[in-house]
N, C-alpha and C positions, 0 to 999 in steps of 0.2 A: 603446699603453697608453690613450690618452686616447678611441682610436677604441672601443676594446671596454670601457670604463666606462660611457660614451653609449647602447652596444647594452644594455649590463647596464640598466643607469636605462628606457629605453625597456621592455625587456620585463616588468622588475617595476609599473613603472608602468601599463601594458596591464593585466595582471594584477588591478594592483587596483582599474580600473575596470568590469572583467567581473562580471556578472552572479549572484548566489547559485547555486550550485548546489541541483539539484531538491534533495537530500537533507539542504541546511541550510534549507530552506523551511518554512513552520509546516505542522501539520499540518490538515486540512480538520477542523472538528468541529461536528457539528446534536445535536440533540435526537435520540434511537435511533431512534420513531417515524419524526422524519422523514427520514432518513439510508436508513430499511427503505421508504421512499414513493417516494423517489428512485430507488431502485438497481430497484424493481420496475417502474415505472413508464415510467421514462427507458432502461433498460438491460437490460428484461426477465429479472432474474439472483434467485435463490432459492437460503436457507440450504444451502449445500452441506455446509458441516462447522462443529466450532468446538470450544472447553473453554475450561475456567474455568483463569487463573493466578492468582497472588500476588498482590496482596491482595483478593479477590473483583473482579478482571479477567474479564471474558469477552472472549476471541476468537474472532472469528466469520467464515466462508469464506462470501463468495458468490459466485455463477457464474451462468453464461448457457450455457446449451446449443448455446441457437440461433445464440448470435454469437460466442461464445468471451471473453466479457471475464468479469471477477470481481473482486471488491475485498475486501482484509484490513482489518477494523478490528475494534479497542479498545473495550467501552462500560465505563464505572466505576460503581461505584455510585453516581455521582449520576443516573443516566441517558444523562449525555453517552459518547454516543459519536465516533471520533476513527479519519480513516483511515490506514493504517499503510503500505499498498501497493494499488496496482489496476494493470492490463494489459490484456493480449488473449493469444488462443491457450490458454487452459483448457483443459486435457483433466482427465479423473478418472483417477486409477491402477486398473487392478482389484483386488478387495480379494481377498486369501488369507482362506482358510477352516483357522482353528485345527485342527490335526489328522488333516487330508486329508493323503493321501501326495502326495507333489511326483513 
């Protein structure tokens, strides 16, 4: 009993000296211009896609052709924008054509 209360205290205690995980981390946020200086500059990547949500949000797709990375972000109407996701391996889907026979 007292050996496995010990292992118990040990592993919750490890536990909650580890690290944040990435996805409770803040999220990265610039000014839109410079967020759009960065991503072309450093990363070679251009508007892929994007739309407007709830409450005048835009979300916006960018990507890299040549290297496969891309970054999701958030701008608000104050200007700041705010990144949501980025990777590697981008591909683009090919689009269907409304009304073409399949």
């Amino acid at each position: 009993m007292f050996k496995r209360l010990i292992t118990t205290a040990l592993v919750f205690g490890a536990a909650a000296l580890a690290p944040p995980a990435d996805a409770q981390s803040r999220p990265q946020c610039f000014d839109r211009g410079t967020l759009v200086d960065i991503l072309t500059e450093q990363f070679n990547e251009t508007l892929t896609g994007g739309g407007l949500q709830s409450p005048g949000q835009l979300l916006e797709i960018w990507s890299s052709h040549s290297t496969g990375s891309f970054t999701v972000f958030i701008t608000y109407p104050t200007g700041i924008s705010c990144v949501v996701a980025s990777g590697r391996e981008w591909h683009n889907a090919p689009m269907a054509i409304l009304g073409a026979d399949s």
